[in-house]
C-alpha positions as CSV (number, residue, x, y, z in Angstrom):
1,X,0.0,0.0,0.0
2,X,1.5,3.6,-0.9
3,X,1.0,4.9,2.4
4,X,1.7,8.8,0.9
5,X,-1.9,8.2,-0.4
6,X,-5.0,9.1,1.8
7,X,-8.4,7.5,1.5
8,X,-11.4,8.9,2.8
9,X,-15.2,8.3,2.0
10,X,-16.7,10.2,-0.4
11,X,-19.6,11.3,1.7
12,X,-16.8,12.2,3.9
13,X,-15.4,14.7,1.0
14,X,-18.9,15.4,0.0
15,X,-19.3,16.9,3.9
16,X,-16.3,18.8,4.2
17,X,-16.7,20.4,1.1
18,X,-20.4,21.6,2.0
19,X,-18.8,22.9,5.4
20,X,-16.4,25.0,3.2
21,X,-18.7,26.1,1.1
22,X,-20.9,27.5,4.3
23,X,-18.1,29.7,5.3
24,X,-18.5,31.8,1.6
25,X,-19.9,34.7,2.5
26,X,-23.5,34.7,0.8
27,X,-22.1,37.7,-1.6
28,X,-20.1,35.4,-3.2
29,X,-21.9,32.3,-3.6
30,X,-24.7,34.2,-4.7
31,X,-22.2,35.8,-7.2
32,X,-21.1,32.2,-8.6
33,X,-24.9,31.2,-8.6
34,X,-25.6,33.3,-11.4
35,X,-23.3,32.0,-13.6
36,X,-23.5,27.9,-13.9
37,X,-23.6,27.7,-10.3
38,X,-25.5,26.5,-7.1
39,X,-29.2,26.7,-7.7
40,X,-31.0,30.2,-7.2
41,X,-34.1,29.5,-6.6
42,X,-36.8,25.8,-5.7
43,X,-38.8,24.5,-8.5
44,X,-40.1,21.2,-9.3
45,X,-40.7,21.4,-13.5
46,X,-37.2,20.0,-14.5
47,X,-33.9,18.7,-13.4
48,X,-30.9,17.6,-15.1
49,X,-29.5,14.8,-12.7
50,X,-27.2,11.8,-13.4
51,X,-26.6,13.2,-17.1
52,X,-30.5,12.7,-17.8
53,X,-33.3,15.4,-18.0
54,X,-36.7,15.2,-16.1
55,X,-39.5,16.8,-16.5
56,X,-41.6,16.4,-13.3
57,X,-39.4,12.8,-12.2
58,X,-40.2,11.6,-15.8
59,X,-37.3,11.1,-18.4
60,X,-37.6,13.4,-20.6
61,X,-35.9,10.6,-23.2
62,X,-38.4,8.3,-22.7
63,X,-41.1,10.3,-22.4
64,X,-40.0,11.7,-26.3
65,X,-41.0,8.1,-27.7
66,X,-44.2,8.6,-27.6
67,X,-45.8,12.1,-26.3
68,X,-46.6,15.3,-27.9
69,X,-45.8,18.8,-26.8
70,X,-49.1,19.0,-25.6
71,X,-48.9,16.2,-23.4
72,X,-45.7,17.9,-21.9
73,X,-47.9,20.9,-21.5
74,X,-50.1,19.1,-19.2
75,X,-47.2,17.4,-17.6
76,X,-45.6,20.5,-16.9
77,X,-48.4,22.6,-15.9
78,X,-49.5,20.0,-13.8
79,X,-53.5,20.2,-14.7
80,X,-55.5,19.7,-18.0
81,X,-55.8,22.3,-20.6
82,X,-57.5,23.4,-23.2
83,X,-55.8,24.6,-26.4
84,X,-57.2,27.1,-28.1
85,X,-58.2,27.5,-32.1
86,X,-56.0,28.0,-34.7
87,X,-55.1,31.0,-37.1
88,X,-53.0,32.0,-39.5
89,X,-50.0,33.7,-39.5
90,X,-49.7,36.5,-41.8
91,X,-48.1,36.3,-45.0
92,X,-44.5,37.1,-45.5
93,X,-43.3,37.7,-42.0
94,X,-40.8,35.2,-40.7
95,X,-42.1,33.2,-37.8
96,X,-39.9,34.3,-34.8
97,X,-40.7,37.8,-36.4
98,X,-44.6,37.3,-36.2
99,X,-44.1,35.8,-32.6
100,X,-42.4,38.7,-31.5
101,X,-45.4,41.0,-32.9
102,X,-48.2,38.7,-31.8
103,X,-46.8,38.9,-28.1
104,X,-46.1,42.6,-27.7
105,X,-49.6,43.1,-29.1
106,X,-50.9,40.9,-26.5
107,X,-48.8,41.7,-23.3
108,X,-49.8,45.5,-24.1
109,X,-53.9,45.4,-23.0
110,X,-52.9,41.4,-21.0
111,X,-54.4,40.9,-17.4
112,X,-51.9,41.1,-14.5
113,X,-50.9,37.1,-13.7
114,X,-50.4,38.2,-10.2
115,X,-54.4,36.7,-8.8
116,X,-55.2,34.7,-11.3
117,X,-56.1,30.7,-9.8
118,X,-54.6,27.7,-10.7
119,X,-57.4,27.3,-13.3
120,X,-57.4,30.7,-15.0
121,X,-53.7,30.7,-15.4
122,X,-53.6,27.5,-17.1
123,X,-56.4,29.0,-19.8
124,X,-54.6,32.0,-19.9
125,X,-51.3,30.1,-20.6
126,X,-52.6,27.7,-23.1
127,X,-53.9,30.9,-25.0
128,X,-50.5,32.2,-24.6
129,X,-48.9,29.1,-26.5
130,X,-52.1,29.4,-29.0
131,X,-51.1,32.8,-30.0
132,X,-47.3,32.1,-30.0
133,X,-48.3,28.7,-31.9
134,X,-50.2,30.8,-34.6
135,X,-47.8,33.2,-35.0
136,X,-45.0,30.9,-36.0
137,X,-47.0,27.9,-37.6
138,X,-50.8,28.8,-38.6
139,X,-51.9,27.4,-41.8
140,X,-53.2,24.1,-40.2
141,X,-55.0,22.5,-37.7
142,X,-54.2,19.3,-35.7
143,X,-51.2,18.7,-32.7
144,X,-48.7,21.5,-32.7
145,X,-45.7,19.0,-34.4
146,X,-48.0,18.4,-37.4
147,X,-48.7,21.9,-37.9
148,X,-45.0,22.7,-37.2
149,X,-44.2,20.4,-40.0
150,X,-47.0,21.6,-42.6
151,X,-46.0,24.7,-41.6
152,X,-41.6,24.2,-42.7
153,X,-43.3,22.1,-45.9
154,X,-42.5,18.7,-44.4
155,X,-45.7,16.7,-43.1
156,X,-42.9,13.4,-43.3
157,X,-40.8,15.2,-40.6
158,X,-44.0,15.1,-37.9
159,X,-42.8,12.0,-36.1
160,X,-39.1,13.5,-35.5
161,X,-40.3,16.7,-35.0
162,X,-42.7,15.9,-32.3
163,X,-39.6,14.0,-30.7
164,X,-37.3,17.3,-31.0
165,X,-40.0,19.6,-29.4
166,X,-40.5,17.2,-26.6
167,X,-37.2,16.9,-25.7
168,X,-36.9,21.0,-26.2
169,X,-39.7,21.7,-24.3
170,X,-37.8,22.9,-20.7
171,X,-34.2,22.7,-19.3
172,X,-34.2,23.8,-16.0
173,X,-33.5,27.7,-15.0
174,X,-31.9,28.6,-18.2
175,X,-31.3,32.6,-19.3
176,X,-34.9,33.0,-20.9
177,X,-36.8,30.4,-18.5
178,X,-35.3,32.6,-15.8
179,X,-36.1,36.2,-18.0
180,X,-39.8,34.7,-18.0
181,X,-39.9,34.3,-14.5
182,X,-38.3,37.4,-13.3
183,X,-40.9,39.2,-15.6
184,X,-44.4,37.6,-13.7
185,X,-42.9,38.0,-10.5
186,X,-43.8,41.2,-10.5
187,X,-47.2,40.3,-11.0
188,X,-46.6,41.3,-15.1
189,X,-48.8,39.3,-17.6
190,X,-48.0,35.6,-18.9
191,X,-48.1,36.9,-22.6
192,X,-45.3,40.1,-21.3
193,X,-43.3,37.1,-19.6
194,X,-43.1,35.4,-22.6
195,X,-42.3,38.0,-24.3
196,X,-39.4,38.5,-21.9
197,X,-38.7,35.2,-22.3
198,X,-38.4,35.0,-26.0
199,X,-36.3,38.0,-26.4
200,X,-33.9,36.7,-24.3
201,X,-33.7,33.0,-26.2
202,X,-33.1,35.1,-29.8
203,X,-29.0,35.5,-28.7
204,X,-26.9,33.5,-30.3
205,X,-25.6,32.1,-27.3
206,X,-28.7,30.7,-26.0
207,X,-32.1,29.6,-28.9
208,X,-30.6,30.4,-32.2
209,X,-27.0,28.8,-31.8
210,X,-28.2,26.0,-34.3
211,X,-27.5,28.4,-36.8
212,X,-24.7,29.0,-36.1
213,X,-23.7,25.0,-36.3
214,X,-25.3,25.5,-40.4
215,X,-22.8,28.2,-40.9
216,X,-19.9,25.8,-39.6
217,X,-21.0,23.0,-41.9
218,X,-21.3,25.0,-44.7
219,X,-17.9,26.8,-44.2
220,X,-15.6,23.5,-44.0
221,X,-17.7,22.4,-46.8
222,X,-14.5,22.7,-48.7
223,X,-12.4,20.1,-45.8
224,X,-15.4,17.9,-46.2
225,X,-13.0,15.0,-46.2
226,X,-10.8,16.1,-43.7
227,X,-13.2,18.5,-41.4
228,X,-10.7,18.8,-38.8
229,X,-8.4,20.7,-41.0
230,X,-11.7,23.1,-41.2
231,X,-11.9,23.5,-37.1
232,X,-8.5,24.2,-37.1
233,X,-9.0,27.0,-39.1
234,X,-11.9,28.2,-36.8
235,X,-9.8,27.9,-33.8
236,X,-6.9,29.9,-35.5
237,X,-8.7,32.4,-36.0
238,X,-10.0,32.7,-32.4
239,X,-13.4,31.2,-32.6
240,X,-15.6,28.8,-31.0
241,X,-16.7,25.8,-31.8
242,X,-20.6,25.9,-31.5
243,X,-22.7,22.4,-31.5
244,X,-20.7,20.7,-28.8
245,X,-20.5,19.7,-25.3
246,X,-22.6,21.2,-22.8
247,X,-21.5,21.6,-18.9
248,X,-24.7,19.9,-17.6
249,X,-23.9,16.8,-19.8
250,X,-20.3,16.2,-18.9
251,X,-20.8,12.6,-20.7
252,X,-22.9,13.4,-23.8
253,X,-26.5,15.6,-24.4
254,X,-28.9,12.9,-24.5
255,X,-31.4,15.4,-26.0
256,X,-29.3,15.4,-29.1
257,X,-28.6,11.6,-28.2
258,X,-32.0,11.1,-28.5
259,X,-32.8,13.0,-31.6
260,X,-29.2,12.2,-33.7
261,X,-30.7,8.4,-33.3
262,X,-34.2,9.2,-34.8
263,X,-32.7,10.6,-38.0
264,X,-30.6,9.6,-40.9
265,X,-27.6,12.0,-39.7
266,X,-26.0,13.2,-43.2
267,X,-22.2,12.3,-43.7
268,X,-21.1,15.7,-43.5
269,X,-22.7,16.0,-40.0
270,X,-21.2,13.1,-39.0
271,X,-18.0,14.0,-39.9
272,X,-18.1,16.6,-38.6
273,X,-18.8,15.4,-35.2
274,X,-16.0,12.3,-35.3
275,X,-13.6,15.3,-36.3
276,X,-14.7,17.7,-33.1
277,X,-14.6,14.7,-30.6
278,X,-11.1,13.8,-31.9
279,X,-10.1,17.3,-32.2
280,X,-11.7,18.8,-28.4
281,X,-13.3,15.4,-27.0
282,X,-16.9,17.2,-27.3
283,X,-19.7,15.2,-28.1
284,X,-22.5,17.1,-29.7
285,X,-25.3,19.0,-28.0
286,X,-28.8,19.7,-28.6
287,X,-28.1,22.8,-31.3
288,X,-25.5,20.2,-33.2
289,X,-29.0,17.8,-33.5
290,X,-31.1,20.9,-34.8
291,X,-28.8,21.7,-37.3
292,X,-28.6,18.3,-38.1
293,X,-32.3,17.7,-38.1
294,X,-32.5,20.5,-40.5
295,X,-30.1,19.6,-43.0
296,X,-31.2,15.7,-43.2
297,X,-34.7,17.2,-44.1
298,X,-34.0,20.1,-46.1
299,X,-36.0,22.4,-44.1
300,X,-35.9,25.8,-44.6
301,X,-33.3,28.4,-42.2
302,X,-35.9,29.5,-40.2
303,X,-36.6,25.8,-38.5
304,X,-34.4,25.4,-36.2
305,X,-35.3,29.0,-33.9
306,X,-39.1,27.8,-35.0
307,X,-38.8,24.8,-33.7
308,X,-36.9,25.8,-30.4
309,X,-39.1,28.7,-29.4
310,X,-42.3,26.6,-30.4
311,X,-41.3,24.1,-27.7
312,X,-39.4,26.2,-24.8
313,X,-42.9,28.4,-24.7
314,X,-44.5,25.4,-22.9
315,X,-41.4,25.2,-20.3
316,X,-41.5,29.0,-20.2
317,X,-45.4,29.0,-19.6
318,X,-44.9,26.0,-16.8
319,X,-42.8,27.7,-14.8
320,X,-44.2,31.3,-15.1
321,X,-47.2,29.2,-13.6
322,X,-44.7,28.2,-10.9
323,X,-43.6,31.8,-10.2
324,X,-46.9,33.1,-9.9
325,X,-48.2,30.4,-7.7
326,X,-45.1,31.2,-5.1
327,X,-46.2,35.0,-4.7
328,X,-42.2,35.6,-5.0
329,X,-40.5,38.8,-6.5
330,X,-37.0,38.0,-8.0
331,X,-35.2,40.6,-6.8
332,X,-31.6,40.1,-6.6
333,X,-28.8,42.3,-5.7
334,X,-25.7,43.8,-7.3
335,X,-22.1,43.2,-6.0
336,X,-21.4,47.1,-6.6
337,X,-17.5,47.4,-8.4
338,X,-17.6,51.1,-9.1
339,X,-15.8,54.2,-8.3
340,X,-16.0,54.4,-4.0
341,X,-19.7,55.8,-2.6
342,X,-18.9,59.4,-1.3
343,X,-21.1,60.9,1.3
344,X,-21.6,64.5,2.9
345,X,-19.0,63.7,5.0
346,X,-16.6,61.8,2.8
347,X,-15.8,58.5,1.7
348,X,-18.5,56.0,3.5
349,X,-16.4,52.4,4.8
């Protein structure tokens, strides 16, 4: 036995490094929560635990085999629902475009959420998803994923894309799940959180990185044999990678597991992805998938945002719901950096 080596148990470990932790002053581990950190606030929608996602203690990869968005909705908001009726979206605007209208509209002459019962809320949110859903898709009737897919001109993509929306559909507190639920905290309408919510996910590091992922595959188009001579170049010239790895899946996304193993992944992709994993040891995440998803079926460059925001509205709706329900205001504080705070008297300690 080496005896310079030291064994303890890991609950042990696990305890001393919670005792350590409690002696942070709560300045700075509320400072590290907002950024990948400790949890900020209770909430029992989602959890990514183990490497898997749950939605309500159900995985959220098996629960893709077989349900649709709206079953998720009724998971998630925890009561039945009714959706509303269809209508179209108006012609020629692009589909995050008409969301962003049909929701400013809306959130303009929208009841306060802070009051409303468990009942009302959940008609008031499945109207919200109803006017976000007819925004983007309109044109048909039937479940959300066949609309979505008459709606991008591909009714033989319905199966897969009621799997990607599923699997979509929440992801714990992330930056426009938590924009949503800062905005009804202050008692503001579901269709203004929603709003808030979607105008966070249109940044390019958060709902519309899949396009991102399409401009990568078409750039190394030329290195299509040899990709990784292509992402090389990318990372000469300082940039990032985007499609790959994710810190809450330290082994793999099994959202873009899941939805990489429902379709016939083209070569390129695949290259593409053998090359990144030699190249950085990232596997690919969820916006790799989209990207993926798109290209196998030749849908247009609008899907992959329309098929994100379609599907994180429900998550964004479930946990506004939550929000409400707790009476809460999110209101954090700021760690203040600036020039030193001068009184009447002088410098304050």
């Amino acid at each position: 036995m080496d005896t310079r080596r030291s064994l303890y148990r890991e609950e042990d470990v696990d305890r001393l490094a919670a005792r350590a932790r409690g002696r942070r002053s709560s300045a700075v581990v509320a400072s590290e929560a907002i950024s990948w950190g400790e949890p900020v606030l209770p909430s029992a929608i989602s959890t990514v635990s183990g490497g898997r996602l749950y939605y309500r203690g159900v995985d959220a990869v098996e629960l893709a085999a077989t349900a649709t968005l709206e079953d998720v909705a009724t998971l998630l908001w925890d009561g039945a629902w009714t959706p509303p009726a269809y209508a179209p979206r108006p012609e020629g605007r692009a589909p995050i475009s008409a969301a962003f209208t049909a929701l400013a509209e809306r959130a303009a002459g929208d009841v306060a959420s802070s009051g409303l019962g468990p009942w009302q809320l959940r008609s008031e949110a499945a109207s919200v998803l109803g006017c976000i859903a007819d925004a983007m898709l309109g044109v048909s009737a039937g479940p959300l994923h066949v609309r979505l897919a008459d709606s991008l001109g591909r009714r033989a993509a319905a199966d897969v894309l009621r799997r990607a929306v599923v699997l979509l559909a929440d992801h714990e507190l992330n930056a426009s799940t938590f924009a949503a639920r800062v905005a009804v905290s202050t008692g503001a309408s579901l269709s203004a959180g929603a709003l808030a919510g979607l105008a966070t996910f249109a940044g390019p590091r958060h709902g519309t990185a899949a396009a991102a992922v399409l401009a990568l595959a078409l750039d190394i188009g030329p290195h299509a044999d040899q990709p990784g001579d292509g992402l090389r170049e990318w990372l000469g010239e300082g940039r990032v990678i985007p499609g790959f790895a994710h810190r809450l899946y330290p082994r793999g996304d099994v959202r873009a597991e899941a939805l990489l193993a429902a379709i016939e992944v083209p070569s390129s992709f695949s290259k593409l992805a053998l090359a990144a994993d030699d190249l950085l040891g990232d596997r690919p995440n969820v916006d790799f998938a989209l990207a993926a998803l798109a290209a196998a079926y030749d849908l247009p460059p609008h899907a992959p945002v329309t098929i994100f925001a379609l599907a994180r509205c429900v998550g964004w709706l479930a946990h506004m719901l939550e929000q409400v329900a707790s009476g809460q205001l999110i209101r954090p504080r700021a760690r203040y950096v600036g020039p030193a705070v001068t009184g009447g008297s002088g410098p304050l300690a």
